[in-house]
Structure formats: structure tokens, C-alpha cells
C-alpha positions in Angstrom: 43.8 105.1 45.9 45.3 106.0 43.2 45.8 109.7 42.0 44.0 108.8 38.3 41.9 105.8 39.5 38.6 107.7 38.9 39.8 108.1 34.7 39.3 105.4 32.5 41.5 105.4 29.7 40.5 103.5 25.9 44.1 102.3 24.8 44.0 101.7 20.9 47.5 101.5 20.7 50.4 99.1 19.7 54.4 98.9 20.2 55.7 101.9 21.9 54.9 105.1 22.3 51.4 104.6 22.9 51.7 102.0 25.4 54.3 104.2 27.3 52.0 106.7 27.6 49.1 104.4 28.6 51.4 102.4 31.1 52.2 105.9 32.7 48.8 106.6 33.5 47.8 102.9 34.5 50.4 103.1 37.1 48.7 106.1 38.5 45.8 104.3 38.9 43.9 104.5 35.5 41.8 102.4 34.2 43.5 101.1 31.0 41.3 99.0 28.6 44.2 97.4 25.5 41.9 97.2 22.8 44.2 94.4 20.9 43.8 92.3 17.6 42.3 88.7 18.3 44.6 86.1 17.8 47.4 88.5 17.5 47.2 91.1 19.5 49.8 94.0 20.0 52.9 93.5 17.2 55.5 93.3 20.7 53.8 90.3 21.9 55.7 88.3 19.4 58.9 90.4 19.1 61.0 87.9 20.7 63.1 86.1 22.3 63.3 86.4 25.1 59.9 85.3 25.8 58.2 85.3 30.0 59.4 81.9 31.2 57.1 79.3 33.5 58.1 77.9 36.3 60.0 74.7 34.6 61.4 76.8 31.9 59.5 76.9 29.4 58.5 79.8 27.0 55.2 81.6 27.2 53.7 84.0 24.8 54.6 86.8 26.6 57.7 88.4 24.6 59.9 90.6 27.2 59.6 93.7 25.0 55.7 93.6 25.5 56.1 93.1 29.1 57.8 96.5 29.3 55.1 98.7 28.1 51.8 97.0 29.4 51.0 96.2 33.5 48.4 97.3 34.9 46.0 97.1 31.8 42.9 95.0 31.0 43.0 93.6 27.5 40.3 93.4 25.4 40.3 91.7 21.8 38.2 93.5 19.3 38.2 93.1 15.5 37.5 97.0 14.2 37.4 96.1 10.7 33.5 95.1 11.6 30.5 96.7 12.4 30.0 95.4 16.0 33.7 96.0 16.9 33.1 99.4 16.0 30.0 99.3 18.4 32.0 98.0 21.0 34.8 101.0 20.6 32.1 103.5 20.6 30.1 101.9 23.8 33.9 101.8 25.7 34.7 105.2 24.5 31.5 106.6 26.0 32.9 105.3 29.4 36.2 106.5 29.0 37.8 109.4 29.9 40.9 109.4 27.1 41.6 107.6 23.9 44.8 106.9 22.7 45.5 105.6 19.1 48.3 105.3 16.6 46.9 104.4 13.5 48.0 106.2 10.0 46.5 109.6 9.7 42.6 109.0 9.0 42.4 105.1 9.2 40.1 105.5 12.4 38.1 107.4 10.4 36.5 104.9 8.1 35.9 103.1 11.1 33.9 105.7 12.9 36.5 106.0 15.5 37.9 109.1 14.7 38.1 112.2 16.9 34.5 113.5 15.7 33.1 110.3 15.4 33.8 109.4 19.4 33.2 113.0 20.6 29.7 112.7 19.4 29.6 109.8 22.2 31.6 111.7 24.7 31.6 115.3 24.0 34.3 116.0 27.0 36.6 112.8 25.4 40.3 113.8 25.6 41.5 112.0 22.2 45.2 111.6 21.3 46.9 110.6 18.3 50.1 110.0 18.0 51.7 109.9 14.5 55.0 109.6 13.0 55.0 113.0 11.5 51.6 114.5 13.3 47.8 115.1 11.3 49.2 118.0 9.0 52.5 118.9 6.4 53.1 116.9 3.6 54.6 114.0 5.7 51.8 113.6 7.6 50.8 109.6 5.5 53.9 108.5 6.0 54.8 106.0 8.6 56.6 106.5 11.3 59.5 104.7 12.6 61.4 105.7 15.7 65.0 104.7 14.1 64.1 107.1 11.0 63.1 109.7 13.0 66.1 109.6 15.1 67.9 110.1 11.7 65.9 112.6 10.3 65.0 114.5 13.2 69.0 115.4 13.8 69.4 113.2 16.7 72.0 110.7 14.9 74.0 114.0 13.2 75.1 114.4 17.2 75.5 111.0 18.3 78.6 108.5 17.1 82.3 109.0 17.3 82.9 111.9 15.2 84.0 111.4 11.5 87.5 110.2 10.3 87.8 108.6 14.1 88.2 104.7 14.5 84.3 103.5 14.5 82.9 107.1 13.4 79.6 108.1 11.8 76.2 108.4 13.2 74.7 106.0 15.6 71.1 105.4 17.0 70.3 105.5 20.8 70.5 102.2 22.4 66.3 102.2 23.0 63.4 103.7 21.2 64.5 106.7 22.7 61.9 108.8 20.2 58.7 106.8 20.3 59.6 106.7 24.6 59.4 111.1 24.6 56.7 110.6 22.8 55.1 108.8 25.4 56.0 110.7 27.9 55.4 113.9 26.0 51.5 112.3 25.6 51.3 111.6 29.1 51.7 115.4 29.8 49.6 116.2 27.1 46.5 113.8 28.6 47.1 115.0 32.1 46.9 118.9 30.9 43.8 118.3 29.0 42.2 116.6 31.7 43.0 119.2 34.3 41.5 121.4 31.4 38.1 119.4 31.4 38.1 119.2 35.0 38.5 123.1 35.5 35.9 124.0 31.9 34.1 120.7 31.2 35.6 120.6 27.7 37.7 118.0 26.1 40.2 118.2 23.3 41.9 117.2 20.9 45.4 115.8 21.1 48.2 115.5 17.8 51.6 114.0 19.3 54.0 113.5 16.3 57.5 111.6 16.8 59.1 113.9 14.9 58.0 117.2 16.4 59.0 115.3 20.0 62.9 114.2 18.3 63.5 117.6 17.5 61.7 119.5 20.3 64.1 117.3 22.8 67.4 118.1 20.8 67.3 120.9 23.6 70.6 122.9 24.0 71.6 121.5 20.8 69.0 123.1 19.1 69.6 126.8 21.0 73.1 126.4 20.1 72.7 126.0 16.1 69.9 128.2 16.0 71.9 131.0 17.8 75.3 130.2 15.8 73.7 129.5 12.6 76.4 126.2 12.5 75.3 122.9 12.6 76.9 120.7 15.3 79.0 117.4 14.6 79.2 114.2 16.6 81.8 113.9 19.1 81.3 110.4 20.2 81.8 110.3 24.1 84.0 113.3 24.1 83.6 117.0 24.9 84.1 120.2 22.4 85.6 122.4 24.8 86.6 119.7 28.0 89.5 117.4 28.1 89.7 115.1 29.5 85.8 114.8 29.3 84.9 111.5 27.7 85.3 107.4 28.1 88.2 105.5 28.7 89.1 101.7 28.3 90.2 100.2 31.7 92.2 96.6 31.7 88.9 94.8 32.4 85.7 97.8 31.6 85.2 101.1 30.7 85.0 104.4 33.0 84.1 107.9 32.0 86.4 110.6 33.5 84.8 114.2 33.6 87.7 116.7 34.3 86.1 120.0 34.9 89.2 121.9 36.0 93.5 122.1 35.7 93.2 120.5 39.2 90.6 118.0 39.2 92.9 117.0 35.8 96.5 116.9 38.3 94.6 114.9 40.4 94.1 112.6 37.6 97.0 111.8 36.1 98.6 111.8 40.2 96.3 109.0 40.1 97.6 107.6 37.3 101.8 108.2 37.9 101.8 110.3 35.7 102.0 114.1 37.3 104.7 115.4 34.5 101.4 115.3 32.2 100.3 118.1 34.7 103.7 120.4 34.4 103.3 120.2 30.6 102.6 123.1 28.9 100.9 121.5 26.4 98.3 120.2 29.0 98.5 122.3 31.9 96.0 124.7 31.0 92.0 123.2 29.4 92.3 125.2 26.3 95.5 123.8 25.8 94.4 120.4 26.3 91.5 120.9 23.9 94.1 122.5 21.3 96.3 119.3 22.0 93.3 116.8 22.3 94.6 114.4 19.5 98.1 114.3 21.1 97.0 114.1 25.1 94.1 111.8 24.8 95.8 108.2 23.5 98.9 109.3 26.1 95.6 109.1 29.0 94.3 106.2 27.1 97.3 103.9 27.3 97.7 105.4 31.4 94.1 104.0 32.1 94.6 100.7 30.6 96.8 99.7 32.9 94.4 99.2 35.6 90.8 97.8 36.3 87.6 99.6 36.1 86.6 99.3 40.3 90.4 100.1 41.0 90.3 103.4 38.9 86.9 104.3 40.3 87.8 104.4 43.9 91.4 106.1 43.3 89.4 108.8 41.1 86.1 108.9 44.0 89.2 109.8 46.7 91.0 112.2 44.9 87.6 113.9 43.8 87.8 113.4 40.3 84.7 113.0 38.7 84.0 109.5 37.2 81.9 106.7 37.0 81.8 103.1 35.5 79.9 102.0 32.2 78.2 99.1 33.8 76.0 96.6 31.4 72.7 95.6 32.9 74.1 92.7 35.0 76.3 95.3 37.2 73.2 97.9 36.9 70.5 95.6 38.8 73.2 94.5 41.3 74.2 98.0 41.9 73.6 99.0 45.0 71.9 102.1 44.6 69.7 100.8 42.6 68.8 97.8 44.6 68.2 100.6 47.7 65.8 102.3 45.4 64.0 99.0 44.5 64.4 99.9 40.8 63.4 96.2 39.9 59.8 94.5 40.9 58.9 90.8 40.5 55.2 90.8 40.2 53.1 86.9 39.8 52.1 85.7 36.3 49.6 83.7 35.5 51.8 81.1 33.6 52.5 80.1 37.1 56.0 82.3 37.4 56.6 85.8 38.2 57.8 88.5 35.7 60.4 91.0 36.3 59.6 94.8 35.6 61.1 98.3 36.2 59.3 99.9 38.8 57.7 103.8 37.7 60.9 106.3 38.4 58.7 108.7 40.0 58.7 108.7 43.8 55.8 110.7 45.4 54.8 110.6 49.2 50.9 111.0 48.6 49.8 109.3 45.6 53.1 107.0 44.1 52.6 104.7 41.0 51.8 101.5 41.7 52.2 98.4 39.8 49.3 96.7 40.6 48.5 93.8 38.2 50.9 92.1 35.8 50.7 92.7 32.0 47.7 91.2 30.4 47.8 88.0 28.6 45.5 88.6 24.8 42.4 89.0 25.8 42.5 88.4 29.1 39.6 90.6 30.4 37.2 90.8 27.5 34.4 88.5 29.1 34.8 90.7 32.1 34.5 94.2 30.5 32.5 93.4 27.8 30.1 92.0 31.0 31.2 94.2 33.8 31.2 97.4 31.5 28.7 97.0 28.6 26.3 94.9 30.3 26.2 92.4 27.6 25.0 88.9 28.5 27.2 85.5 28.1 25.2 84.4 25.3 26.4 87.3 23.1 29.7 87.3 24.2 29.6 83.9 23.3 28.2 84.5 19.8 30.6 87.8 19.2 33.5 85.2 19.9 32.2 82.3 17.8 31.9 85.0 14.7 35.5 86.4 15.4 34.6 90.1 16.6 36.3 89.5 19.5 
């Protein structure tokens, strides 16, 4: 029994955000109809390689990246552009619980599938939108694209080695980190207005944009500029006011060192042979270290080097210096903390193989998130809900299909 597995949620959404957000509450037990494109379906299904691989190798349809966002939904192709895929949305969203959507502000509308439109179906429907720059200001028909947002929204003005540095300038995160806050930030929204509903009967309206979520998550960042009145600059993988607090290249990897004290930095360069940097004047004290940065850190640099990564770990680990390895994924699913958490599930396909997922983070001892069934291949349920769920006979299912509405 899953904690949402009396909600049924109406997932119009593609790529990212959206998905995140509708995966989320799937693994909780929600029912997630995909409403998808036929023939095409979301845009990530073909965003590869890598692709889902059968059992002798071969490639399926299933692109990795869609894989990510999408278990435990039904799919269900539906062509909106016509009258009875509209019908369809509106007989589903009469069922359901939540919409989600990310078309351009007001596309939906012309469809009938707008907020008023479906309320008028379900008057206590929780509907949320999620935009690139939200329903109102004068961005608000402009796509949105998480690596623009990160750029606009300040994130990339903090992150990158800093300027004049080998390699400086701004840098993007690694993932969509914007559209994946959004998701999450849409999953608490959905949640609260259901626990709204459940307490007043009412349902609401929901307007996620990225960019409200890339600077709302800024954080820290944003109290210190907006208490200072000065904007910060990037400081790669270093520290303002710390040294050493940053990355460091090992003979064979890279470790991060965080000295947070004169001794925990002795005990570093002990480590290293090289306890005179300790006696220094120049580096004996942390605000002398940060006033000497540019002369201390290459000395540190070229005193790492000389070792590997897992040797420098456990020296640092036993002299209780704070540190830790900058694994790539290989050495992350064969850590051994994450193994003991079971971070990765292998779940059957039907292709014949098994796909690999990341579990759900959250760990609860009454009502965990389950991954229960394996992302949906296009259209994979739409006989059954369109049957199961609408009542409508094979024979016009059949004829829906032969005219292309679903």
C-alpha cells in the first residue's frame, strides 16, 4: 500500500521537470497515466545513445535518459490536436486527482485543457504548470531551457574556476540541475495542495517556473548578496575564506581536502612530509593562508601529486583530516556505501532484459517508495485505460487507432 496509491495523477508532461515530479509521486504509489504523442512519444525516448539493451545486445527504443524519469507510469498515446483526444484528456482528468503539464503559456488552452477548462470536469483538480519563466511578467512566452536558466538565473556567475585562473569562466551543473528543483519543488507543491483538498475539499491552481526555482535555490548565496549589496564571483572548487578548502590532483585521481582549522591543516601537510609548511608564518594561521592562497596552494598541489588518490584518503581518514575522493560513476555504484544502501535497482523489461534504475533516496519505515513496474514502452497501456478506465469498447479503440487519435 502505497502512501499516494488512492490519487491518480494525469501526466501531460515531457523531458524533465515534469516527469520528475510525476515519477516522485508514482513511486509513492500514484497512479501516473503519460499522456504521450503517438508514434513519438516523450522527446527523451529518442535522446540517445545509450539506448535499454535486450538480452543479445541489441538496442531497444528505450533511450537511458527516458528511463530515468518514467517507472512506475502507464502510457497512454493521445493526439490533442483533435477533437476526440481532447475528449479523452477531459474523460481522464475527471478521474484524476492532479494534472501536470508543460506546454507554452496558454497552448492547453485552445485545446480545452487549460486549468478552467478541466476544473469544470473536476472542480477539486489540483492543476500544475510548469513553465520556463511561470504564467505572468513579460517572459512568461518564452521557452524555457534549463541550461539558460542556469545562466540567467545566477547559478553559472558562482560556478567555474574563478576568472584569470587556468580553465576559468562560468560552467553549468553536470545534470539538469534546474528543471530536477523544479520537479521536486512541484512535487511539494502537489502534495500541499492535496493535503489542502483533503482538509477543505477545494483544489488549486499550481504555477512552477524554472526560473523562480534557479533563483529561489541560490540559498545562502542569495542572503549573502542581498545583505552585502556585492555580487559573488566563482571560485571554482575553492573556498573565500578556507585554505586549504578545495580539490587536489592525486598521481592517479582527484581528492578534495577540507581543512577547517591550523591543526587539522598540520595534520595535513605531516601527512604529506611536509610539517615546515606548518611553522611558516605565512601559513600557520587560516587568514594567513587565505592572504597567501596563490603562493601556498601550487606548493600543496605539487605535495599531493606525489601519491595516489586511495593512499592519500586513508592517511588523511587517520589523521582526521577531512577529505574524500572525486569518484566517476564506475567507483560510485561499486562504493560500498552505496551498494549497502542498495542505491541501484535492476527491475525486468519487456524487451526480454532488465533495466537499471536509481532507487527513490527517501527511506521511510511505514510507507517507502517503491519501484514497482518498469518504465513504459509508447503506449503501452492505452487499450487497457482507455478500456479499464473510460469504458470504451474494443471496437472504438480499434477505430480511434486506425484514425490516428491514439
Amino acid at each position: 500500500m502505497g502512501a499516494l496509491n488512492h490519487i491518480r495523477v494525469l501526466d501531460l508532461t515531457r523531458v524533465l521537470a515534469g516527469p520528475w515530479c510525476a515519477q516522485t509521486l508514482a513511486d509513492f504509489g500514484a497512479d501516473v497515466i503519460k499522456i504521450e504523442r503517438p508514434k513519438v512519444g516523450d522527446d527523451t525516448r529518442h535522446w540517445g545513445p545509450p539506448y535499454l539493451k535486450t538480452p543479445d545486445g541489441a538496442d531497444t527504443r528505450e533511450a537511458a535518459y527516458y528511463l530515468a524519469a518514467n517507472r512506475n507510469k502507464r502510457s497512454v498515446t493521445v493526439d490533442i490536436a483533435t477533437a476526440e483526444g481532447q475528449q479523452i484528456i477531459r474523460e481522464l482528468a475527471a478521474q484524476s486527482d492532479v494534472v501536470l503539464e508543460n506546454y507554452k503559456v496558454g497552448q492547453l488552452k485552445k485545446y480545452g485543457l487549460d486549468y478552467a477548462s478541466l476544473k469544470a470536469v473536476r472542480p477539486d483538480i489540483v492543476y500544475c504548470s510548469v513553465t520556463g519563466f511561470g504564467q505572468t511578467g513579460p517572459y512568461a512566452q518564452r521557452s524555457g531551457y534549463d541550461f539558460i536558466i542556469q545562466g540567467l538565473g545566477g547559478f553559472m556567475s558562482i560556478t567555474g574556476e574563478r576568472d584569470g585562473s587556468p580553465g576559468g569562466g562560468p560552467q553549468k551543473a553536470g545534470v539538469a540541475i534546474t528543471d530536477l528543483m523544479t520537479g521536486m519543488y512541484a512535487t511539494v507543491a502537489v502534495l500541499t495542495a492535496l493535503a489542502h483538498r483533503d482538509r477543505t475539499g477545494e483544489g488549486q491552481y499550481i504555477d512552477m517556473a524554472l526560473l523562480d526555482v534557479q533563483v529561489a535555490m541560490l540559498a545562502n548565496v542569495n542572503a549573502n548578496f542581498l545583505a552585502s549589496g556585492e555580487a559573488p564571483v566563482r571560485w571554482g572548487n575553492a573556498h573565500p575564506n578556507i585554505v586549504p578548502y578545495q580539490t587536489f590532483q592525486t598521481r592517479d585521481g582527484w581528492i578534495i581536502v577540507a581543512v577547517g582549522n591550523d591543526g587539522q591543516f598540520r595534520k595535513f601537510v605531516e601527512a604529506g612530509n611536509r610539517t615546515e609548511l606548518a611553522d611558516d608564518e605565512r601559513f600557520s594561521t587560516n587568514p594567513a593562508r587565505v592572504k597567501n592562497r596563490d603562493t601556498l596552494v601550487p606548493i600543496l598541489s605539487e605535495m599531493v601529486r606525489g601519491r595516489g588518490k586511495q593512499e592519500w584518503i586513508a592517511a588523511l581518514e587517520a589523521a582526521g583530516v577531512p577529505c574524500g575522493p572525486i569518484n566517476d560513476l564506475a567507483e560510485v555504484f561499486e562504493n560500498e556505501q552505496v551498494v549497502a544502501r542498495e542505491m541501484q535497482i535492476d527491475m525486468p523489461h519487456p524487451s526480454g532484459g532488465r533495466v537499471k534504475l536509481v532507487r527513490n533516496p527517501i527511506r521511510m519505515s511505514g510507507t517507502p517508495p517503491q519501484a514497482r513496474a518498469h518504465p513504459p514502452r509508447l503506449g503501452e497501456h492505452t487499450h487497457d485505460v482507455l478500456r479499464g478506465e473510460l469504458g470504451y469498447a474494443d471496437e472504438r479503440i480499434a477505430a480511434l487507432r486506425e484514425r490516428s487519435v491514439i
